[in-house]
C-alpha positions in Angstrom: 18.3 15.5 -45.9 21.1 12.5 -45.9 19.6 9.6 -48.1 20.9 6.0 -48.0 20.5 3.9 -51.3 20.3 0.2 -50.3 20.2 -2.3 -53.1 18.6 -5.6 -52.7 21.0 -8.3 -53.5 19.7 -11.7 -55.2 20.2 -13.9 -52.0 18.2 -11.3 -49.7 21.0 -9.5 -48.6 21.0 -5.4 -48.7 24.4 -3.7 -49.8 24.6 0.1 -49.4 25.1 2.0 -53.1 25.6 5.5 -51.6 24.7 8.0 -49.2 24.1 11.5 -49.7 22.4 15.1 -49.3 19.2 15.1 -52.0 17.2 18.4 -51.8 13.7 18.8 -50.7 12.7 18.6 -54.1 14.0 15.5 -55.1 12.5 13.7 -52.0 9.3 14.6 -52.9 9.3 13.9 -56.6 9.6 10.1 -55.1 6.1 10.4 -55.1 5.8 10.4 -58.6 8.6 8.2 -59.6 9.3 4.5 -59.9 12.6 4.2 -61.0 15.9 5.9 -60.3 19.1 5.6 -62.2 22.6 5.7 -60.1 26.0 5.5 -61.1 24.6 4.3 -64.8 22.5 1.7 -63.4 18.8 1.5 -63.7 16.7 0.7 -60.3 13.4 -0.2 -58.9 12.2 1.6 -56.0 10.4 -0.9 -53.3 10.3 1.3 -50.5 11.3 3.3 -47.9 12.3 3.9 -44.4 12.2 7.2 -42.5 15.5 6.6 -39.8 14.5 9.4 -36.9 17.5 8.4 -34.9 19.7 8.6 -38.0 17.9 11.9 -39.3 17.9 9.9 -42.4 15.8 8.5 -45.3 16.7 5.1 -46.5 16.0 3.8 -49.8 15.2 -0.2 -51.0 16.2 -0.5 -54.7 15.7 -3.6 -56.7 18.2 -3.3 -60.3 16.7 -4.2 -63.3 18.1 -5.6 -66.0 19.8 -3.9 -68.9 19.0 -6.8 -71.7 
């Protein structure tokens, strides 16, 4: 299944990180995980959108810091 990563930018806005095939296995491991790391960068997982008309699953990611 396609899977869009949308991260959550300070002022509200939503900016797309990536899009791409993720197996069965790793869709449903998002029932056991909190955080996701992509392209180096930490995230937060906030929630997420089944798109039918898309055939897709879209992703809200907060960043966290890296102090």
């Amino acid at each position: 299944m396609s899977v869009i990563l949308m991260e959550k930018m300070p002022d509200g806005t939503l900016r797309q990180i990536e899009e791409r095939l993720w197996t069965m296995n790793m869709i449903t491991s998002l029932e056991h995980v909190n955080y996701i790391i992509v392209g180096s960068q930490e995230y937060e997982t906030v929630e997420g959108r089944l798109n039918v008309d898309l055939g897709k699953l879209e992703l809200l990611l907060v960043p966290l810091r890296n102090e």
